[in-house]
N, CA, C and O atoms as a GROMACS GRO file, in nm:
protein
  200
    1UNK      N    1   0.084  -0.119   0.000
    1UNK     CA    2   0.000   0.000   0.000
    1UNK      C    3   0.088   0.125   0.000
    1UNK      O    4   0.162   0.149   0.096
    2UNK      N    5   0.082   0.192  -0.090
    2UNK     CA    6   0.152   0.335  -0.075
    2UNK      C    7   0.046   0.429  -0.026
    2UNK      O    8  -0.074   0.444  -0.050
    3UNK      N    9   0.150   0.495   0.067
    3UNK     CA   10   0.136   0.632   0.169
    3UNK      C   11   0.156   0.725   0.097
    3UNK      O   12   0.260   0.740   0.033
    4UNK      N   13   0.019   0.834   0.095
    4UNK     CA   14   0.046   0.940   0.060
    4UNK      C   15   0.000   1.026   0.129
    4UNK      O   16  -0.102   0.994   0.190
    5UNK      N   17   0.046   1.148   0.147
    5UNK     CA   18   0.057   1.298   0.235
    5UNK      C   19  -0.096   1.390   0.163
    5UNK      O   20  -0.103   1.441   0.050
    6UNK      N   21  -0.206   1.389   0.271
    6UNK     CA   22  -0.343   1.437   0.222
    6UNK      C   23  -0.355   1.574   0.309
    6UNK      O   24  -0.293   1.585   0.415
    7UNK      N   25  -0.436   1.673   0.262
    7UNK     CA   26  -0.459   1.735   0.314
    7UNK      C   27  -0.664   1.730   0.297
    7UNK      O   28  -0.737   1.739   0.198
    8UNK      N   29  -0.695   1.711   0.452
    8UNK     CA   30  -0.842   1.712   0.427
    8UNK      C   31  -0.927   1.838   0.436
    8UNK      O   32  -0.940   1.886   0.548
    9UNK      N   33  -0.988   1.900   0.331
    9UNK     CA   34  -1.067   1.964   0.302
    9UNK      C   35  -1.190   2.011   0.324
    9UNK      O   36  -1.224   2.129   0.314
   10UNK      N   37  -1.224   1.964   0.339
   10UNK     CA   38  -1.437   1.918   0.409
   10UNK      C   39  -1.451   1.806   0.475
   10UNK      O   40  -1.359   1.724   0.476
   11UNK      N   41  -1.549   1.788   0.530
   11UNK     CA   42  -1.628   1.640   0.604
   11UNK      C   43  -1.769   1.642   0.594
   11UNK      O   44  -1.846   1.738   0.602
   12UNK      N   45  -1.789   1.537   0.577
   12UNK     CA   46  -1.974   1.517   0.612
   12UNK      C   47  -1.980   1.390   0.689
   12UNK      O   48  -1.892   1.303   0.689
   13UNK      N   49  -2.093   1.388   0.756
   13UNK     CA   50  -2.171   1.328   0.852
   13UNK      C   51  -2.285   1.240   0.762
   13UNK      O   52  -2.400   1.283   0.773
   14UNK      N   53  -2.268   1.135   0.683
   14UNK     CA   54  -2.389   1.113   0.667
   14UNK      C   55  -2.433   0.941   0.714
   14UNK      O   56  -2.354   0.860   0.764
   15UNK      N   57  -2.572   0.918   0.683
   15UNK     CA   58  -2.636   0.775   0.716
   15UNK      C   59  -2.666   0.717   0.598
   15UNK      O   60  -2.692   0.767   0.489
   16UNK      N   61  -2.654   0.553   0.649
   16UNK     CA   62  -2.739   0.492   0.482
   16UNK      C   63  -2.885   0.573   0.495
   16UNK      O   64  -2.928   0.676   0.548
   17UNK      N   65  -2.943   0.444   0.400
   17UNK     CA   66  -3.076   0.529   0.378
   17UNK      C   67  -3.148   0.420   0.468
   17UNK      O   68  -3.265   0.451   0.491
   18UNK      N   69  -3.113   0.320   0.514
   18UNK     CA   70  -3.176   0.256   0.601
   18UNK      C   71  -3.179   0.292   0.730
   18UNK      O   72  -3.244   0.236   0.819
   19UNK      N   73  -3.083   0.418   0.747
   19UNK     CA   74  -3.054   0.463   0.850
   19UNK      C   75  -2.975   0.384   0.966
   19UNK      O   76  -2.942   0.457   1.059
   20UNK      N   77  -2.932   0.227   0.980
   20UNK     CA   78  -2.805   0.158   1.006
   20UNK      C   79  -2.731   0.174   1.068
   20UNK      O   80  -2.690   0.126   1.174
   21UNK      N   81  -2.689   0.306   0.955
   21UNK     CA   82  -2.522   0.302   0.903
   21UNK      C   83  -2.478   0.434   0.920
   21UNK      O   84  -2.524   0.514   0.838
   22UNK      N   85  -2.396   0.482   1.011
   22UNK     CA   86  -2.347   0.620   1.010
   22UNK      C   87  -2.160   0.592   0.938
   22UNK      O   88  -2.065   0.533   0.989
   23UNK      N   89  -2.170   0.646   0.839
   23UNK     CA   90  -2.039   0.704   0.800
   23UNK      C   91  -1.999   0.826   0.764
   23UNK      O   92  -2.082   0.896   0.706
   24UNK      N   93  -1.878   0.876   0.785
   24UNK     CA   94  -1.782   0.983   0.722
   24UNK      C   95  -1.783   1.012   0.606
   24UNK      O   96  -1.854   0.934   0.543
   25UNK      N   97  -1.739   1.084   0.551
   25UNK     CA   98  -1.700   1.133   0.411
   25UNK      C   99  -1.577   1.254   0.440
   25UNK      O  100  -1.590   1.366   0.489
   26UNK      N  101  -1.483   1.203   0.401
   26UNK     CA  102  -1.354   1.314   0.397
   26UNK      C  103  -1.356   1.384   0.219
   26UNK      O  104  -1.359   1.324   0.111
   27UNK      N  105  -1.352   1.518   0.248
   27UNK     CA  106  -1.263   1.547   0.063
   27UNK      C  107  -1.141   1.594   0.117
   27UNK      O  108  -1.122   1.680   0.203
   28UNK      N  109  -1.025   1.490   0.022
   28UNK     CA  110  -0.921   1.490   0.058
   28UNK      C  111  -0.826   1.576  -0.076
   28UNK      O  112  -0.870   1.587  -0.190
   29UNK      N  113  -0.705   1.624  -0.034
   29UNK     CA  114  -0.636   1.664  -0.114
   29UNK      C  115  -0.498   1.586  -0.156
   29UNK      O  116  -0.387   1.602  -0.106
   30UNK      N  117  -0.526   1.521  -0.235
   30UNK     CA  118  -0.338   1.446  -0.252
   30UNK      C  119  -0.216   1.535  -0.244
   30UNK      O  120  -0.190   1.591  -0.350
   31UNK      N  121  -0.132   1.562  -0.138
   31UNK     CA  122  -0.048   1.702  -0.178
   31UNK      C  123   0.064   1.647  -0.286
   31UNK      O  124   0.104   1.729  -0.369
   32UNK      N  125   0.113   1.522  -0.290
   32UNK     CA  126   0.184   1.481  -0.393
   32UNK      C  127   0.133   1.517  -0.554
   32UNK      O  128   0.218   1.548  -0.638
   33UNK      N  129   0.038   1.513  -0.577
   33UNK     CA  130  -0.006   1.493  -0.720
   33UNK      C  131  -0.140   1.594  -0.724
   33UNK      O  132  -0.202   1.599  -0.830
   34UNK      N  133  -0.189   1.682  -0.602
   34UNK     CA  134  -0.271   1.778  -0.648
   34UNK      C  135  -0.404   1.712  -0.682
   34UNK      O  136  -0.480   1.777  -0.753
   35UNK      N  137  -0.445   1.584  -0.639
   35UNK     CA  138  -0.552   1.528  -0.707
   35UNK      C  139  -0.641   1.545  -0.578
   35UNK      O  140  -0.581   1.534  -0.471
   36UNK      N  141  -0.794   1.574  -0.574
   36UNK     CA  142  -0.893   1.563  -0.491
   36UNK      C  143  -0.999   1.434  -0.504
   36UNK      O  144  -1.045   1.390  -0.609
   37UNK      N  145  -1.018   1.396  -0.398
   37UNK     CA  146  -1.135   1.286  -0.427
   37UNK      C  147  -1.210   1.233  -0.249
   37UNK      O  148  -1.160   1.218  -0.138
   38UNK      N  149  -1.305   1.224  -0.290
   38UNK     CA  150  -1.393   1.212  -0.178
   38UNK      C  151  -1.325   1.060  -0.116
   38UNK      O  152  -1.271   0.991  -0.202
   39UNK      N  153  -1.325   0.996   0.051
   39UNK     CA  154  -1.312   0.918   0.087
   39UNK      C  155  -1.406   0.869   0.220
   39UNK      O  156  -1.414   0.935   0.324
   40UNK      N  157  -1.463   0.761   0.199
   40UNK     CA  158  -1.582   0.748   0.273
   40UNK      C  159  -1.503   0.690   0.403
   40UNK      O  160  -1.384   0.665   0.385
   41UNK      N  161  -1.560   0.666   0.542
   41UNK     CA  162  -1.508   0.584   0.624
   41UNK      C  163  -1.612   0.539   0.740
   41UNK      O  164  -1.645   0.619   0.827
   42UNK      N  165  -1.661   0.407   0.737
   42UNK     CA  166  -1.739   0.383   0.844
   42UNK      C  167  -1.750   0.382   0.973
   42UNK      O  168  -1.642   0.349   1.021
   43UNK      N  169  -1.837   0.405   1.061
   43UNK     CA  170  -1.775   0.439   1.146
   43UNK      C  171  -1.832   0.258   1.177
   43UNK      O  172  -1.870   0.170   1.100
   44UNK      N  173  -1.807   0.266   1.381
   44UNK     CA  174  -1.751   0.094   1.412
   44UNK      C  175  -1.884   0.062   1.495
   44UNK      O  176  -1.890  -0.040   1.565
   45UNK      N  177  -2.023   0.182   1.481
   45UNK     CA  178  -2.105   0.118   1.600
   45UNK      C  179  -2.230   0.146   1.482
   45UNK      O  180  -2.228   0.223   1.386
   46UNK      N  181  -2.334   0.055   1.527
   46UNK     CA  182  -2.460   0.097   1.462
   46UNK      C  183  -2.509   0.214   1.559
   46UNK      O  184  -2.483   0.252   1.673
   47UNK      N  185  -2.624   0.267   1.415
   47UNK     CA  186  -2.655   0.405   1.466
   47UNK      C  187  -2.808   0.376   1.537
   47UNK      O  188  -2.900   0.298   1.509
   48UNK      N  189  -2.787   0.478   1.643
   48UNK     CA  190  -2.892   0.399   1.735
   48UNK      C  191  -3.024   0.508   1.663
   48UNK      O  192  -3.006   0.558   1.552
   49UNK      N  193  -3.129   0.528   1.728
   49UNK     CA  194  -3.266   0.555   1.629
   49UNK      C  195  -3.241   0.723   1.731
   49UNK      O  196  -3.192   0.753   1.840
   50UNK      N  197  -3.301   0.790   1.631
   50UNK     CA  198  -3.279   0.955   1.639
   50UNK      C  199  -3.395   0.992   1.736
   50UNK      O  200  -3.414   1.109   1.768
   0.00000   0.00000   0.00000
C-alpha cells in the first residue's frame, strides 16, 4: 500500500438510507499529485434511532 501525504478539506456526517449506518466522508487533497477525491469511512457502532 503506498502512503500518501493528504490534506483534508471538508467532512460530512452522513447515514445509509436505512438509516443503520453512520459514516464519514472526507474530501481529501493528494499534496503529492494535487488530485482531490472524496473518501468514505465507516464508522464501528450501529446508529442507534434519532
Amino acid at each position: 500500500m503506498v502512503r500518501a501525504e493528504i490534506k483534508v478539506l471538508d467532512f460530512e456526517d452522513k447515514r445509509s438510507k436505512d438509516k443503520k449506518t453512520e459514516y464519514c466522508r472526507f474530501k481529501c487533497e493528494y499534496v503529492d499529485n494535487g488530485g482531490i477525491k472524496w473518501i468514505s469511512a465507516f464508522k464501528k457502532w450501529p446508529a442507534e434511532v434519532e
